[in-house]
PLY file of the C-alpha trace (Angstrom):
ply
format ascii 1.0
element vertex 235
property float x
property float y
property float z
element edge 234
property int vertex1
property int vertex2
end_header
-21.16 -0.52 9.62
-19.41 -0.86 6.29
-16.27 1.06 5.83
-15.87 2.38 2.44
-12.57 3.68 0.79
-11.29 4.53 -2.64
-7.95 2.61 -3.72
-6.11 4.04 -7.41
-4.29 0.79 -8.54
-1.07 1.01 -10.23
-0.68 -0.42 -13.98
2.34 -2.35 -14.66
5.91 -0.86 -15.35
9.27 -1.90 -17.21
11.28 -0.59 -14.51
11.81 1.98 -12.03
14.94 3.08 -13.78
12.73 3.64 -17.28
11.66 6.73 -15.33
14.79 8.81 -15.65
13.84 10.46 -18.84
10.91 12.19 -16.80
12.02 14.81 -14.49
9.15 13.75 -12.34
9.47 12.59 -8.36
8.08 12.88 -4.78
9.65 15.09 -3.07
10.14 14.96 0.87
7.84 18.26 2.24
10.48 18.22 5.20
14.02 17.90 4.39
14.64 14.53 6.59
13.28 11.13 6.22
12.32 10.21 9.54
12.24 6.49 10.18
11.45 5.30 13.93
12.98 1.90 14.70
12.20 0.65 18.36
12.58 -3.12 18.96
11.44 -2.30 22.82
7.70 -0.63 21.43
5.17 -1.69 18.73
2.89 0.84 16.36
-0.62 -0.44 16.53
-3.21 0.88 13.99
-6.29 0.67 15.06
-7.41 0.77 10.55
-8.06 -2.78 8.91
-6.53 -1.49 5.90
-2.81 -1.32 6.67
-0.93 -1.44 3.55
-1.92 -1.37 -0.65
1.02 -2.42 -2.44
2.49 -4.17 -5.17
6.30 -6.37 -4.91
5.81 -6.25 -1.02
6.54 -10.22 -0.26
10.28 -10.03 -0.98
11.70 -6.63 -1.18
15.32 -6.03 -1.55
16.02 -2.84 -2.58
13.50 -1.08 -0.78
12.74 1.47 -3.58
9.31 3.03 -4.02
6.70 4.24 -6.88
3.45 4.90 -7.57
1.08 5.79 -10.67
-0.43 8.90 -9.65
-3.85 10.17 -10.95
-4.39 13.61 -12.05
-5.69 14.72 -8.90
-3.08 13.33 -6.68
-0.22 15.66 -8.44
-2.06 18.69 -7.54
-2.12 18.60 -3.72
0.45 16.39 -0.75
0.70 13.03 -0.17
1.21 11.24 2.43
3.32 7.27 2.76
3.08 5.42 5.73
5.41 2.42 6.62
5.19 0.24 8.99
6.52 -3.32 9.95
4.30 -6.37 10.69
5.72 -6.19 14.30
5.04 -2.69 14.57
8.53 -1.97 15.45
9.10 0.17 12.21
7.40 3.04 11.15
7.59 6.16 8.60
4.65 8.46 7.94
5.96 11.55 5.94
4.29 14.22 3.59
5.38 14.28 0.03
4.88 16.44 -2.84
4.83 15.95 -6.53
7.30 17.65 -8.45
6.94 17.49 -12.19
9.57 19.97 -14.16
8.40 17.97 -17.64
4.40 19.14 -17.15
3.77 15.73 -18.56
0.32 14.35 -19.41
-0.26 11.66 -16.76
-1.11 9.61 -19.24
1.89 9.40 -20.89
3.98 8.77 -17.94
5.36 5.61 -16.14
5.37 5.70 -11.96
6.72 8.04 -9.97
9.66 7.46 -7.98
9.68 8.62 -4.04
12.44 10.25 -2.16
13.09 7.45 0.12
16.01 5.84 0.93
16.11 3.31 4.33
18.80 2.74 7.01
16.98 -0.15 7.96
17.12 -2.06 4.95
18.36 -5.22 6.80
16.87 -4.74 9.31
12.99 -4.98 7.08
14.36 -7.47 5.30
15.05 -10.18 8.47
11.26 -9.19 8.70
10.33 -11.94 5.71
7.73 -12.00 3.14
5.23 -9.38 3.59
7.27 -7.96 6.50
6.50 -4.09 5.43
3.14 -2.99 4.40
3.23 0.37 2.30
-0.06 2.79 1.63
-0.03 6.43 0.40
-3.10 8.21 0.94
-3.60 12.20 -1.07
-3.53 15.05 1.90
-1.04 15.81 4.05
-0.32 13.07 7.01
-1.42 15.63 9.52
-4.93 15.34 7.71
-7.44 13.04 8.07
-6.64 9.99 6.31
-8.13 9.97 2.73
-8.03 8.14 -0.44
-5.10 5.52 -1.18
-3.38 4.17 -3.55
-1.29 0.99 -4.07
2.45 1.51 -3.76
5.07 -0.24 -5.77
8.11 -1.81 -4.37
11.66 -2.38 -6.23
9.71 -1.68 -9.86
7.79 -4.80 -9.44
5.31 -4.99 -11.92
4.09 -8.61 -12.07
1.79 -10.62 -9.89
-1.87 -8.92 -7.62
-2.22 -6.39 -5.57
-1.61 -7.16 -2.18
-3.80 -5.74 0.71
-2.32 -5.94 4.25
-5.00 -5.99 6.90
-5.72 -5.92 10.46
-7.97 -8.72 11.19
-8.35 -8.29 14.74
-7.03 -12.05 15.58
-10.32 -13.66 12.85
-9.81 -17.47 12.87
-10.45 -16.66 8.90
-10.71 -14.07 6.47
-11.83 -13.91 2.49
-12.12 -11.01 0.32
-14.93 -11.00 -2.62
-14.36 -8.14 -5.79
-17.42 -7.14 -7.52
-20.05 -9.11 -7.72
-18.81 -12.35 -7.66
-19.75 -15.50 -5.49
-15.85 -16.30 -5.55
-14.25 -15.91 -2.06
-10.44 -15.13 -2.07
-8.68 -16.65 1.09
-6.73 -14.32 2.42
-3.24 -15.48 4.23
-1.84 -15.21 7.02
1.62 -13.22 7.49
4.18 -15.29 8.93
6.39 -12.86 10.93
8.13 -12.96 14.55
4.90 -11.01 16.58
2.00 -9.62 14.86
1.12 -6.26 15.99
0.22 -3.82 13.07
-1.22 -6.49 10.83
-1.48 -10.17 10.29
-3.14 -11.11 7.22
-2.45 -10.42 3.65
-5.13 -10.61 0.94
-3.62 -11.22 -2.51
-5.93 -9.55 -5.45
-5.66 -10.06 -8.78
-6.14 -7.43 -10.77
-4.89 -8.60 -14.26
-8.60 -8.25 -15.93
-9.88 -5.58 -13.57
-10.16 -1.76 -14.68
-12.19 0.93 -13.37
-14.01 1.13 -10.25
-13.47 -2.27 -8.39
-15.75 -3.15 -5.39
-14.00 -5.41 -2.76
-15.54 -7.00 0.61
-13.63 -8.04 3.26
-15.46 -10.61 5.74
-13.68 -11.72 8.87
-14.92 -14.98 11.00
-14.31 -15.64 14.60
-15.60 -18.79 16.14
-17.15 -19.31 12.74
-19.15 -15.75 13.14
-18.91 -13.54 10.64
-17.85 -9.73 11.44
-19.83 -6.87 9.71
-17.68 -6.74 6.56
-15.63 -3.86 5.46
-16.21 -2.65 2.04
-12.57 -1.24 0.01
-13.89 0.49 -3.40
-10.81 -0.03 -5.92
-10.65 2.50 -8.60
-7.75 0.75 -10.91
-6.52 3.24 -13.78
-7.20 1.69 -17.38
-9.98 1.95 -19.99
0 1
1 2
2 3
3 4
4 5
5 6
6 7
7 8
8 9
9 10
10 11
11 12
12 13
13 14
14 15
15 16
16 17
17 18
18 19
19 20
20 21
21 22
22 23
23 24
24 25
25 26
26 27
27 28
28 29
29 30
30 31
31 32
32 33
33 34
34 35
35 36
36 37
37 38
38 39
39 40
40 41
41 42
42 43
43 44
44 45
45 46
46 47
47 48
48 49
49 50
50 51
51 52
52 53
53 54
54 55
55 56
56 57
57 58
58 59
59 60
60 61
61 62
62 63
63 64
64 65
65 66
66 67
67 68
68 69
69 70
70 71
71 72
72 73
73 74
74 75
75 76
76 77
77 78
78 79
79 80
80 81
81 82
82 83
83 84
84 85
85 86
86 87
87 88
88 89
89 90
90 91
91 92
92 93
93 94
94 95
95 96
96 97
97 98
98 99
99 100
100 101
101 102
102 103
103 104
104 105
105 106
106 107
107 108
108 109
109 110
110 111
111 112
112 113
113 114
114 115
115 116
116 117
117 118
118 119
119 120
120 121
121 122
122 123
123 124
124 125
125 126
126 127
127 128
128 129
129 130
130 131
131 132
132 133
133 134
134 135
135 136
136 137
137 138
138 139
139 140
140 141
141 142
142 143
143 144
144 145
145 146
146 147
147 148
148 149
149 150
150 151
151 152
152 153
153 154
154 155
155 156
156 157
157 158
158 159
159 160
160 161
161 162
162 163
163 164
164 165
165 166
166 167
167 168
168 169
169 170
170 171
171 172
172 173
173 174
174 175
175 176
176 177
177 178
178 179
179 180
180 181
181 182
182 183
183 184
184 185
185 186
186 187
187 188
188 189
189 190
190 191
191 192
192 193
193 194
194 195
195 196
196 197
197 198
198 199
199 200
200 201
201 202
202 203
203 204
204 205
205 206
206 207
207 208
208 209
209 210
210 211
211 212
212 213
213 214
214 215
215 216
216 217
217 218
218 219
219 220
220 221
221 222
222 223
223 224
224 225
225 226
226 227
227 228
228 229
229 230
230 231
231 232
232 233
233 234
C-alpha cells in the first residue's frame, strides 16, 4: 500500500536573527519543554518518515524555524525530536503567536520556543544525529501534515528526509516524474534505532506540489514504495 503525506517546504532565509522585527513565534501550549534523555531505553517509531528538515547534518546551536503556511497559523502544531539512537526525544504542542497580523507572505520563518539541555549531548550524536518534523494538530492528534523544520537559520543546501528503512540493504528516492533515482545514505551514528537512512532532496528548482517515492530493497527485492507528496511554497 502506498503511504501518502503532504510535506510544506521551507524557502530560504538570511538568518534566524532577521526575524526580530516580527513579533511572530511558537509558543510552548504547556509552560515546560519536556525533553526525555534515557541512555538505558530507545524511542522506536514504527513511521518511515522520521524527520523533514533543513541544516540537520551539523547543528550547533540547536535553534529552530519554520515557514508556516496560512493554514498552519490558525490551529496547534506539533515538533517531534528524536535522536538516531532513540535515546532522545521531545514531542510538544505549539501555537502560533503573531502580535504583527502579518501577511504570511511577507514574513521570514518563525522561530520556536525551544531551548535544549542536551545540546552536547545531540551534538556527540554526529551528522544527522537529530531528525526534526512538525506536523499541524495537536501531538495528542493523529499525526497530520508536515513540514520541513529549519535548524540554526540554515538556509543553503536540500531538504533532508530522515527515514526508517526497516534494515533495506538499499534505498533511493525518485521526485516527480523522473527516471533519476536519488541514493539515499546511510546515517552513521553509535546504534540505529529511530532511523538509519537519510535521503538528501534538492529542492533548488522545485515549487509547488512535489511528488516523491521512496523504494526500499532487501536481498535485492523491492518493498511496496511509500509515496511523500511535497507541497514546497513558491510560485
Amino acid at each position: 500500500m502506498k503511504r501518502s503525506v503532504t510535506i510544506l517546504s521551507i524557502l530560504t532565509i538570511s538568518a534566524l536573527a532577521g526575524n526580530c522585527a516580527v513579533a511572530q513565534s511558537l509558543r510552548l501550549v504547556d509552560e515546560k519543554l519536556e525533553e526525555r534523555l534515557d541512555e538505558n531505553s530507545t524511542t522506536i517509531n514504527g513511521a518511515v518518515l522520521v524527520g523533514a528538515q533543513r541544516g540537520g547534518r551539523h547543528i550547533e546551536n540547536f535553534t529552530l524555524a519554520a515557514l508556516l503556511p496560512d493554514k498552519f497559523r490558525d490551529r496547534n502544531v506539533c515538533l517531534e525530536l528524536v535522536s538516531a539512537n532513540g535515546r532522545y526525544s521531545v514531542r510538544e504542542s505549539y501555537r502560533y503567536d503573531d502580535a504583527g497580523a502579518a501577511d504570511a507572505s511577507l514574513v521570514g520563518p518563525v522561530g520556536f520556543e525551544f531551548w535544549t539541555a542536551h545540546a552536547d549531548y545531540l551534538r556527540s550524536q554526529g551528522e544527522n544525529g537529530v531528525a526534526a518534523l512538525l506536523t499541524s494538530g495537536d501531538c495528542d492528534d493523529v499525526r497530520s501534515t508536515p513540514t520541513v523544520v529549519i535548524w540554526d537559520g540554515v538556509d543553503e543546501g536540500g531538504i533532508e528526509l530522515l527515514i526508517n528503512s526497516f534494515d533495506a540493504d538499499s534505498v533511493f528516492a525518485y521526485i516527480a516524474d523522473s527516471d533519476d533515482a536519488i541514493p539515499c545514505a546511510p546515517v552513521r551514528a553509535e546504534s540505529l534505532s529511530a532511523y538509519d537512512t537519510v535521503c538528501l532532496i534538492d529542492s533548488a528548482d522545485l515549487t509547488g506540489a512535489v511528488d516523491i517515492e521512496l523504494y526500499r530493497y532487501v536481498n535485492r527485492q523491492a518493498a511496496e514504495p511509500d509515496e511523500f507528496h511535497l507541497e514546497l511554497v513558491g510560485e
